[in-house]
LODRENKE-327073 format. One record per atom (N, C-alpha, C, O): residue in one letter; x, y, z. Coordinates in steps of 0.2 Angstrom, whole numbers, plus 5000, padded with zeros to 4 digits. Each point is the difference from the previous one (the first is absolute). Example, Ala and Ser with C-alpha at 12.3 -4.5 7.8 and 13.67 -1.06 7.14 Angstrom:
BEGIN
A506649725039/A499650065000/A500450065000/A500549995003/S499350064993/S500450065001/S499650055003/S500350065001/
***
This chain:
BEGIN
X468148164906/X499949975007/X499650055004/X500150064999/X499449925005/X499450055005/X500550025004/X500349965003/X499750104999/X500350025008/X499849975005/X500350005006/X498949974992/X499749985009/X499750085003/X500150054997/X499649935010/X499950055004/X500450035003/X499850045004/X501049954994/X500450065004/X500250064995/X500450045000/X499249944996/X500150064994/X499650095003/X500250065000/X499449925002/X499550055005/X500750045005/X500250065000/X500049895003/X500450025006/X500750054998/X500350045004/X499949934990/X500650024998/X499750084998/X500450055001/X499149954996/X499850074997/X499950045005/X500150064999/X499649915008/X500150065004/X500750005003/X500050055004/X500449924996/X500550015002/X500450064997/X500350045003/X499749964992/X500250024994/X499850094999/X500450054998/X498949955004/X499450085002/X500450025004/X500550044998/X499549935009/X500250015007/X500750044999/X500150055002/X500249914994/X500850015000/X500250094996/X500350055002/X499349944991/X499950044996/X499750085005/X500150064997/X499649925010/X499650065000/X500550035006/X500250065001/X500149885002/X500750025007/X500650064995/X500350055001/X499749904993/X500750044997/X499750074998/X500450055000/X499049964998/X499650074997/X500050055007/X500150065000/X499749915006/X499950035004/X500950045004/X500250055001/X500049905000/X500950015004/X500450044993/X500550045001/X499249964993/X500250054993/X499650075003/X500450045001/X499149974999/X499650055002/X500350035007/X500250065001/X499949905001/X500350035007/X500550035002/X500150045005/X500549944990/X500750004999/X500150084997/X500450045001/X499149964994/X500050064994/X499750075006/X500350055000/X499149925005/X499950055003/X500450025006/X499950055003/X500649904999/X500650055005/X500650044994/X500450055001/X499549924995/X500550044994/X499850074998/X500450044998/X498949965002/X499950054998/X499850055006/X500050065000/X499949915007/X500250045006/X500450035001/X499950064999/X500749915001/X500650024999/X500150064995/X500250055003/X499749954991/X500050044995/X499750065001/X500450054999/X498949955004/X499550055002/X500450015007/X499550035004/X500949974999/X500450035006/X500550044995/X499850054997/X500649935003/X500750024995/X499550074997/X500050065003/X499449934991/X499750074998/X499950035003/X500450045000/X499149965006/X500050065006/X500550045003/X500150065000/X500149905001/X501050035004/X500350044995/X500250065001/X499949934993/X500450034994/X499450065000/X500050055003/X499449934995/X499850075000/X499850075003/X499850064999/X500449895009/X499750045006/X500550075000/X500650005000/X499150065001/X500450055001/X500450015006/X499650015005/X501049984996/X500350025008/X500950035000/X500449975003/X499650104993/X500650005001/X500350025007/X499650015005/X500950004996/X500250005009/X499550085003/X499950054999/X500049905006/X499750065005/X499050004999/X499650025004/X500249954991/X499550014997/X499949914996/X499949984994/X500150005013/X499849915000/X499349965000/X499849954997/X499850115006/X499349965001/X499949974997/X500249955002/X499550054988/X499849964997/X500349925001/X499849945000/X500650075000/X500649925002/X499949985006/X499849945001/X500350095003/X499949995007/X499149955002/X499849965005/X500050084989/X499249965003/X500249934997/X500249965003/X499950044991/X500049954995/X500449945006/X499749945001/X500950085001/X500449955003/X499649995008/X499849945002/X500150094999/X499450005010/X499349934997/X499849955003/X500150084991/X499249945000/X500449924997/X499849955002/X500650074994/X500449914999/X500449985005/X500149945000/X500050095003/X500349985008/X499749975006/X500249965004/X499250064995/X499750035006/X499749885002/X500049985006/X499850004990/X499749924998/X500649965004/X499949955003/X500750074997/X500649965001/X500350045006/X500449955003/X499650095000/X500250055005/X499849965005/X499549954999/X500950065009/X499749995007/X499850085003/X499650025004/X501150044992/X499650065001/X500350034996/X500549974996/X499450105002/X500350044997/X499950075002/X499550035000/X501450005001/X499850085003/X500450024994/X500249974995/X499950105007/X500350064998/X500650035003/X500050015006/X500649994990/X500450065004/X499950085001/X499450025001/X501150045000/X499850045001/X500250044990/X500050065000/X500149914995/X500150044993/X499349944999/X499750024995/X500149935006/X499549974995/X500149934998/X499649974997/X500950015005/X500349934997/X499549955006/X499850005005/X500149954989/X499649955003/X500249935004/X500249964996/X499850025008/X500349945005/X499549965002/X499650015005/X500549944990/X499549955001/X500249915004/X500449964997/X499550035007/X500149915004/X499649944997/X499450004999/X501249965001/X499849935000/X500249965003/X500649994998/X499349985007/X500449985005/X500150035006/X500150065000/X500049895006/X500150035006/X500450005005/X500150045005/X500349894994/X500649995003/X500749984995/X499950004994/X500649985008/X500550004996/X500550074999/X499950045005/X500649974990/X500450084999/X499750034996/X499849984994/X500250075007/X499550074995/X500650004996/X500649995001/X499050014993/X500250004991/X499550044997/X499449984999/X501050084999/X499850064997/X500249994994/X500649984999/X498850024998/X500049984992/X499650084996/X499450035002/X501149994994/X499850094996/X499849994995/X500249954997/X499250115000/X500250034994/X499850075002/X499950035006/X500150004987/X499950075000/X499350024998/X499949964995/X499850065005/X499250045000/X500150054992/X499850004995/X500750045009/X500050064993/X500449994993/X500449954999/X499450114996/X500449994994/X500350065000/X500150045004/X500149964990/X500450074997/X499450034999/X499649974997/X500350105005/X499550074995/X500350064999/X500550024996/X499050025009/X500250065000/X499550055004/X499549985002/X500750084998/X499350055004/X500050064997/X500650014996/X499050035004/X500050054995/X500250085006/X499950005006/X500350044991/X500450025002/X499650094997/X499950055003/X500149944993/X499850074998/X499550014994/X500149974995/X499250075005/X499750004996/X500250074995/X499950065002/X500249934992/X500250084997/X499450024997/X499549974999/X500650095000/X499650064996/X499649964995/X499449995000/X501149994996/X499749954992/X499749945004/X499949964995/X499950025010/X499749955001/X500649904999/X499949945001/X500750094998/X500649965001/X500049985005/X499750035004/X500649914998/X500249995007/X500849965001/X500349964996/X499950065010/X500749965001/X500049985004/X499650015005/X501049924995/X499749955004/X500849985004/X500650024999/X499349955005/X500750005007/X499849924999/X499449975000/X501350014998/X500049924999/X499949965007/X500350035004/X499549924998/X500149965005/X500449925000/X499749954997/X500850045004/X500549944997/X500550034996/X500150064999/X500249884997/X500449994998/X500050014991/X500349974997/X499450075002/X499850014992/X500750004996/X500450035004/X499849964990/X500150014995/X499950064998/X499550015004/X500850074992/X499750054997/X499849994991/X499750034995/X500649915005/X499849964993/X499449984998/X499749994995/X499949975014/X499549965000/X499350074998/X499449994998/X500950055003/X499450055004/X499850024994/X499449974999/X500750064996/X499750034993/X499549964996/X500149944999/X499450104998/X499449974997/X499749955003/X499749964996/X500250035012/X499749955002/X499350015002/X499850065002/X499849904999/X499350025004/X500050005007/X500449955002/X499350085001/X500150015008/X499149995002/X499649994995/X500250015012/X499550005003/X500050045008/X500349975005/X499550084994/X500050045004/X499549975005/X499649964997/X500350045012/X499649995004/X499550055003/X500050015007/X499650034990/X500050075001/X499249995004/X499749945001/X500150115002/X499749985005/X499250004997/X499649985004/X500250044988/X499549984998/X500249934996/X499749984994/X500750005009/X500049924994/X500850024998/X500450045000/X499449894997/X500850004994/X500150044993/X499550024996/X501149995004/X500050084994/X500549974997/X500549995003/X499350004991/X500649964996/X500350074995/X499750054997/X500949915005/X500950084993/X500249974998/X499949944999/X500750094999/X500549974995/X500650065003/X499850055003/X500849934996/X500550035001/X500150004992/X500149954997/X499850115001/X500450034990/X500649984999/X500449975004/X499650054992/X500850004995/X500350054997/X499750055001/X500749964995/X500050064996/X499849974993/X500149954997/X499750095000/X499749984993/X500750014996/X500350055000/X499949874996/X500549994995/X500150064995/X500650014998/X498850034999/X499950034995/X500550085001/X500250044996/X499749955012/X500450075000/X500849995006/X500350055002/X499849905000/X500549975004/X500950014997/X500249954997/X500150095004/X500650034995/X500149915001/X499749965003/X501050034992/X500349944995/X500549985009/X500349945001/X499850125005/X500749975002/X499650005006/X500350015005/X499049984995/X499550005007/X499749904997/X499749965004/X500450024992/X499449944997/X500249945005/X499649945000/X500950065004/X500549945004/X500150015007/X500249975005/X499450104995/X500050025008/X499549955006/X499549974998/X500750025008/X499749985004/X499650085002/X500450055001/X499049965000/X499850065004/X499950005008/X499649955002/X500550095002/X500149985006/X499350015003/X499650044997/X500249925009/X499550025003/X499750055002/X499450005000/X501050055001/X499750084999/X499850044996/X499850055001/X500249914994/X500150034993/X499149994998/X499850054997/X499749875006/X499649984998/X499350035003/X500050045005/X499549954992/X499550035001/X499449945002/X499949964995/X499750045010/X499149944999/X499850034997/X500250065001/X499449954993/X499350014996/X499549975000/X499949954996/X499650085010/X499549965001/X499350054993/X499449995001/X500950044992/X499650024997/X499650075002/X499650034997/X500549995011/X499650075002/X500650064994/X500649994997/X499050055004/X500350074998/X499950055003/X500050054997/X500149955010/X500050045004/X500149985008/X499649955002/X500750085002/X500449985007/X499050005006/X499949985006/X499750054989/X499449985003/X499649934997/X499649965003/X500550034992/X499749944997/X500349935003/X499649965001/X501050055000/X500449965004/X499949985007/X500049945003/X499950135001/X499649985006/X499549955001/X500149955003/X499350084992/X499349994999/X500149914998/X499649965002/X500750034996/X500149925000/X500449975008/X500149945001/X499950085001/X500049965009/X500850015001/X500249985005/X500350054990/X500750005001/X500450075004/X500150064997/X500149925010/X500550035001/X500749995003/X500049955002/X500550094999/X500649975002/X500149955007/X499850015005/X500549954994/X500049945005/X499449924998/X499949965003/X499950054991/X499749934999/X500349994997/X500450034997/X499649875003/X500449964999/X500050004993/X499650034996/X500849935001/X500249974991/X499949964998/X500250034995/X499849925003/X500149954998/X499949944992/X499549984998/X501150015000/X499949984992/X499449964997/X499749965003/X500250084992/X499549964998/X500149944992/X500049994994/X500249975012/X499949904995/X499949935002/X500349965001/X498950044997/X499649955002/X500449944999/X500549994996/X499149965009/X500449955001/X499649954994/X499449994998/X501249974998/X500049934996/X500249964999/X500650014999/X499249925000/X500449935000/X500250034991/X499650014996/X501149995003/X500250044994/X500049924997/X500249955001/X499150094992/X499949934995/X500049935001/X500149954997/X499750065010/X499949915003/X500549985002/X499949955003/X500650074995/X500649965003/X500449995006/X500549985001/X498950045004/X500149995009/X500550045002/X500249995006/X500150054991/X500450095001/X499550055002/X499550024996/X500650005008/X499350055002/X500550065000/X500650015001/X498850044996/X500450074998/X499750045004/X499450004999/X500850045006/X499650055005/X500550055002/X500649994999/X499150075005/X500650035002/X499949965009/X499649965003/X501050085000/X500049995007/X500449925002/X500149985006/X499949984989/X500449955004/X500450005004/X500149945003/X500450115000/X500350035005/X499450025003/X499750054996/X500149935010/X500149925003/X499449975000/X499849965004/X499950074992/X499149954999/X500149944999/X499749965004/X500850014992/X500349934999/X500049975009/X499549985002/X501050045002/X500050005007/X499349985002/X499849945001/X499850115000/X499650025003/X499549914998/X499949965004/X500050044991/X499649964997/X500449925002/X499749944999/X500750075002/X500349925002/X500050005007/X500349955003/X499550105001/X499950005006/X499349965002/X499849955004/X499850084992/X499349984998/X500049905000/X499849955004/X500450054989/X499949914998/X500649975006/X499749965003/X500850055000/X500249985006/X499450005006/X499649955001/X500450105002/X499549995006/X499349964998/X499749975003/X500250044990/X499249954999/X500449915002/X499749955002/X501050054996/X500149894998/X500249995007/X500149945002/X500150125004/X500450015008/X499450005005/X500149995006/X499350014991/X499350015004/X499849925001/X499749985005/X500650004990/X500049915003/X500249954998/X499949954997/X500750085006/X500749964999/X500350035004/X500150065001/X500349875004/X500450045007/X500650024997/X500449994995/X499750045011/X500850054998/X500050025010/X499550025003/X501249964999/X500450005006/X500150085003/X500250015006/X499450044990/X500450085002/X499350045002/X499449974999/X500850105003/X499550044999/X500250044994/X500550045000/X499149964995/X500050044995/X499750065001/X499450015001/X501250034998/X499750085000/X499850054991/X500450044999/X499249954997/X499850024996/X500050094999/X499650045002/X501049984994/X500350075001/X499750044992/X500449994995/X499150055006/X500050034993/X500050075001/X499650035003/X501050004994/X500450045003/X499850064994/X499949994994/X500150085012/X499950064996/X500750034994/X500449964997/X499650105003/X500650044996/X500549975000/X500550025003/X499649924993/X500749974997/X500350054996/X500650015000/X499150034996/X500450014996/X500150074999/X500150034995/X500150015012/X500150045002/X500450015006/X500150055004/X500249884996/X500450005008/X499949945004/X500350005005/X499449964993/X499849935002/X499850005007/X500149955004/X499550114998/X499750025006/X499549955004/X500049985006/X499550004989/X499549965006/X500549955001/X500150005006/X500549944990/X500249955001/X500450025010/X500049965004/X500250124996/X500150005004/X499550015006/X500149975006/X499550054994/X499650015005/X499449925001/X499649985004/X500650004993/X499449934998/X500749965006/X499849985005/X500750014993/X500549975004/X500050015007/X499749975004/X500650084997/X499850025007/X499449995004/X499949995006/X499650014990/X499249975003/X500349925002/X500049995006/X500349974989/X499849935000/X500649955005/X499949955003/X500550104995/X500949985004/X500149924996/X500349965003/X499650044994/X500249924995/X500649955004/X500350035005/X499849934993/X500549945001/X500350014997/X500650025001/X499249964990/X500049994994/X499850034997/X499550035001/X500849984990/X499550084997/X500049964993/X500549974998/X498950034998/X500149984994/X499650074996/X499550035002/X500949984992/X499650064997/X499749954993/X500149944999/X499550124997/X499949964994/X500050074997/X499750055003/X500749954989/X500050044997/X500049994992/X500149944997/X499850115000/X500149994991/X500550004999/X500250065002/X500349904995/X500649994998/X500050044990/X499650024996/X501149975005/X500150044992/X500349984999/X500650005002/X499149974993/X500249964992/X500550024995/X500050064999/X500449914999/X500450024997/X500049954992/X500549994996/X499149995003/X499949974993/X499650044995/X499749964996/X500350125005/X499850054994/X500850075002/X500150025005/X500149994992/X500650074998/X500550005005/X500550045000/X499349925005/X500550015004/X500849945001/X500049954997/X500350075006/X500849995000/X500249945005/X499750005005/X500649954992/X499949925005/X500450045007/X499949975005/X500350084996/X500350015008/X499550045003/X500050005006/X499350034989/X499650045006/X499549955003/X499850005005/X500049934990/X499549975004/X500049934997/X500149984994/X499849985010/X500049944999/X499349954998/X500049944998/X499650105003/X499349965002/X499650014991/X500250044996/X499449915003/X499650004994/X499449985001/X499949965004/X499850064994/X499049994999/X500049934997/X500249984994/X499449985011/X499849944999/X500549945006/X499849955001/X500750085001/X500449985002/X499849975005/X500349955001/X499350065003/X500049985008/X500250075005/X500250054998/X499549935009/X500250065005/X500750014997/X500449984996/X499550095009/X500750005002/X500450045006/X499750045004/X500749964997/X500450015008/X500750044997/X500549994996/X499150085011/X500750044999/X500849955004/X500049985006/X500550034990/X500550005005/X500450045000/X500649995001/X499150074998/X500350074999/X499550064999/X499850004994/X500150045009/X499650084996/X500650065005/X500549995005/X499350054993/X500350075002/X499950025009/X500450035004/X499049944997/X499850015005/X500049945007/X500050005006/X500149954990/X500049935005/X500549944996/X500149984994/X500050005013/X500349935000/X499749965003/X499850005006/X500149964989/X499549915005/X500449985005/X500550025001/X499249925003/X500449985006/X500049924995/X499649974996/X501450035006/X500049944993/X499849945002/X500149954996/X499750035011/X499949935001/X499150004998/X499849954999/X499850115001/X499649994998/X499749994992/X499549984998/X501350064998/X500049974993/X500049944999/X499749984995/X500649985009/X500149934997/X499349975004/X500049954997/X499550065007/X499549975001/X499750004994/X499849954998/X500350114999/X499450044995/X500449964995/X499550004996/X500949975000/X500249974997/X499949914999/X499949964995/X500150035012/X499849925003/X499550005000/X499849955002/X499650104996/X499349985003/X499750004993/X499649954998/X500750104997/X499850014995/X500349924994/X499749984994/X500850005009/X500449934997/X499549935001/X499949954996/X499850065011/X499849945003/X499050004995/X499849954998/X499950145001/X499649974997/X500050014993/X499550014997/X501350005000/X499949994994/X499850074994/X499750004995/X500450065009/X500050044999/X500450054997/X500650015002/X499250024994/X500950064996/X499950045004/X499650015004/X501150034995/X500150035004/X500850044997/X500549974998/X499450115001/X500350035001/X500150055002/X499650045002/X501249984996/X500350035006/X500250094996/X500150004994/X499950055011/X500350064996/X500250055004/X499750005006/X500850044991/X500350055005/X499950064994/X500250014994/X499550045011/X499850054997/X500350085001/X499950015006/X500350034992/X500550075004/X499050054997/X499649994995/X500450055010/X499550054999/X499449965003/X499550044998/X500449925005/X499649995002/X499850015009/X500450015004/X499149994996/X499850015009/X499449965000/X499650004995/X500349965012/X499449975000/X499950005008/X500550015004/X498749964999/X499949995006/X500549965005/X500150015006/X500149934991/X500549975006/X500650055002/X500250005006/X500250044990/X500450055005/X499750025007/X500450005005/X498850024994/X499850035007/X500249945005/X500249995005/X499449964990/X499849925007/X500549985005/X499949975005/X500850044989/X500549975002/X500450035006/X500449975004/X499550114997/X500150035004/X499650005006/X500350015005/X499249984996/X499550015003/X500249945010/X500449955002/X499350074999/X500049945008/X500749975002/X500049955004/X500650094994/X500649995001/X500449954998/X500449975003/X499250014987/X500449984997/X499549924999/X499949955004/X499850074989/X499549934997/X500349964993/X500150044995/X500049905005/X500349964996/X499250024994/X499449995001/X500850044994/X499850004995/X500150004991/X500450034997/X499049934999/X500249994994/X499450044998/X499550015003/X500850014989/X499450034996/X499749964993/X500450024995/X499249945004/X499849964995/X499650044995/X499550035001/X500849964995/X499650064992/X499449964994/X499949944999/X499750105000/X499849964993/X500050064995/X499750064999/X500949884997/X500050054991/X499550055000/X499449995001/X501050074996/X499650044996/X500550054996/X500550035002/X499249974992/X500550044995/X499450045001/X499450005000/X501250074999/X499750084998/X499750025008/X499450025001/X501149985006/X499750045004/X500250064999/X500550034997/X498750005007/X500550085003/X499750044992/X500250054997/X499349895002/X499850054994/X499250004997/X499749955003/X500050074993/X499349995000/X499749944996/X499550014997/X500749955003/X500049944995/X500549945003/X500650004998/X499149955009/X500649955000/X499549954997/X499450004997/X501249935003/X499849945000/X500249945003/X500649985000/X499050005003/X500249925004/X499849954999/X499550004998/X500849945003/X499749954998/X499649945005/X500249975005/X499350034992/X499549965006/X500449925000/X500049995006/X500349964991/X500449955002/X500650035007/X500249965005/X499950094994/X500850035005/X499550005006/X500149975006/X499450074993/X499550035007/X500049935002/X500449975004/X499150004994/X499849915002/X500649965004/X499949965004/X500750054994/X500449965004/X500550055006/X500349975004/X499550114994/X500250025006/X499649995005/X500249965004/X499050064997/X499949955003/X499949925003/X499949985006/X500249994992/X500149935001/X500850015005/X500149975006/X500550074991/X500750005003/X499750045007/X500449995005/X499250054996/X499750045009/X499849965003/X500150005006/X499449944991/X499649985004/X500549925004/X500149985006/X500250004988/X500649955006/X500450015003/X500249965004/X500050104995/X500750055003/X499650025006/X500449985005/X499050054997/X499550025004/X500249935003/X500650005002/X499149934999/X499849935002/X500749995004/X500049975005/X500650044994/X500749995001/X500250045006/X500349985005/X499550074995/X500250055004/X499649975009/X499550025004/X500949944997/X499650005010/X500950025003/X500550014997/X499249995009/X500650025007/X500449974996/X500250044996/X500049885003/X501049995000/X500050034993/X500649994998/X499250044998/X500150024993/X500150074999/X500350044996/X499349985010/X500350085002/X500550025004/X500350054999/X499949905005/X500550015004/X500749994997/X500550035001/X499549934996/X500449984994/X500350074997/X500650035001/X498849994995/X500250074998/X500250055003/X500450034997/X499449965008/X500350065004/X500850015005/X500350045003/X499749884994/X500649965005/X500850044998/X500449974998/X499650095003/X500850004998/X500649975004/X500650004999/X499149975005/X500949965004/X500349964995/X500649995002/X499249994993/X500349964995/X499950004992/X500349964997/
***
């Protein structure tokens, strides 16, 4: 049987349709791989506490598209606005990572290094480092001792951090120099960022709190046009991890209503013990209702539970001993702010080599940006309502 003359019409229906779905497929791949190409930058950018710039720029120019303004406090944290009226809602992460500074240049050209954070003395041995030295970057190694000659009742020792040495390969305390290094520049691990073997796990260091940092990013780009009831004060906060300093002076700047952090949560689905951690890779966000340092405000757990229910989102929950993060300061801060801290997975912080999972990232976002949309006057006041 002849098709007739709508044979013509169906085939361009047909082009048309084939070129929509190639195009909206192109399209899709190239915010995924925005995405991607954000998360790389952030992992790789150098910023242990005190010694932020590189990050700092990085977070100022993806901001800057979605901002109404963005200042500075007085350590460096950045405070960026969305919105103009409604209740300030300070939403965090942290700028810095774990490093170090160099401390002293020896005779042999050795150098020792004054840790910055929360290190491990396990994490530190045979690792590669990146020195920030003033003629460029100076790549080391923290040594080891050689097995060959390590006595039988040394082979199981942890070695202490004093014990370790950088090796930038000089041989003398002037060759050393001559490479741009002296005491007081910054440290920082050396482990490029990758999607490990394609499986949408990104292996980078710094996810404390680059993860954060970066879901600040994909929020303000889908909050740029899409209403939301508040003013959003976007908080990318200096030396977390030396006292959770910018959180406090970023606060005092902002005086919040309400306080949301965003932090790397720790996985407990590699060696660890079901009472240190609850959270797993792949799982979905997740929400402290416990760290060392903060208590959430629990009517705003149960928002963050109803919001996350309503769109269908996982959601888990963990209480952690040894930890400290930014909303302690928030919560303190303006004579007392209902706040919660929303995590995304990551095994292996606090060390030169994490990992996250970009499904976890993707729907942490999504759980900020309705949790953001919820929050007007009756939903804040709510929160704040202790009479009942």
């Amino acid at each position: 049987m002849q098709a007739g003359p709508a044979r013509p019409c169906a085939i361009l229906v047909f082009v048309t349709r084939s070129i929509l779905c190639l195009l909206l497929t192109a399209a899709a791949s190239l915010a995924q791989d925005a995405t991607a190409d954000l998360l790389r930058r952030l992992a790789d950018a150098p910023g242990p506490p005190g010694f932020e710039e590189p990050v700092r720029r990085i977070m100022v120019d993806a901001m800057k598209p979605f901002a109404s303004s963005i200042r500075f406090d007085g350590l460096g944290s950045i405070i960026a606005a969305q919105g103009t009226g409604g209740p300030r809602i300070m939403v965090d992460a942290h700028m810095d990572e774990l490093g170090g500074v160099i401390r002293r240049v020896t005779p042999r050209g050795l150098l020792t290094m004054q840790m910055l954070g929360g290190w491990l003395d396990q994490a530190l041995v045979d690792q590669r480092w990146i020195i920030l030295g003033s003629k460029g970057p100076v790549r080391a190694v923290t040594g080891i001792r050689d097995i060959h000659y390590v006595p039988a009742d040394e082979r199981n020792r942890v070695y202490p951090r004093d014990s370790l040495f950088l090796d930038v390969g000089a041989a003398s305390e002037v060759e050393a120099r001559n490479m741009g290094i002296e005491p007081g520049d910054p440290v920082v691990p050396d482990a490029p960022f990758t999607n490990l073997n394609g499986t949408g796990n990104y292996l980078g260091k710094g996810w404390d709190d680059r993860a954060g940092c970066a879901v600040i990013i994909e929020a303000m780009r889908r909050l740029a046009s899409l209403p939301h009831p508040n003013q959003i004060l976007w908080a990318v906060t200096t030396q977390e991890e030396v006292g959770l300093r910018g959180a406090h002076t970023a606060a005092e700047t902002i005086k919040p209503e309400i306080g949301i952090a965003l932090e790397a949560g720790v996985t407990g689905d590699v060696n660890a013990h079901p009472e240190e951690s609850q959270e797993h890779l792949g799982g979905g966000p997740g929400l402290f209702l416990y760290n060392s340092s903060e208590m959430p405000n629990r009517k705003f757990v149960t928002l963050v539970r109803e919001t996350a229910a309503a769109r269908k989102l996982p959601l888990q929950f963990d209480l952690v001993t040894g930890y400290g993060d930014d909303s302690a300061e928030i919560q303190k801060s303006n004579g007392g702010v209902p706040t919660v801290c929303l995590l995304v997975p990551v095994r292996y912080t606090h060390a030169h080599n994490g990992i996250m999972n970009r499904r976890d990232f993707d729907q942490t976002v999504d759980l900020l940006v309705a949790l953001l949309q919820k929050l007007d006057d009756a939903a804040v006041r709510s929160l704040r309502d202790f009479s009942r």
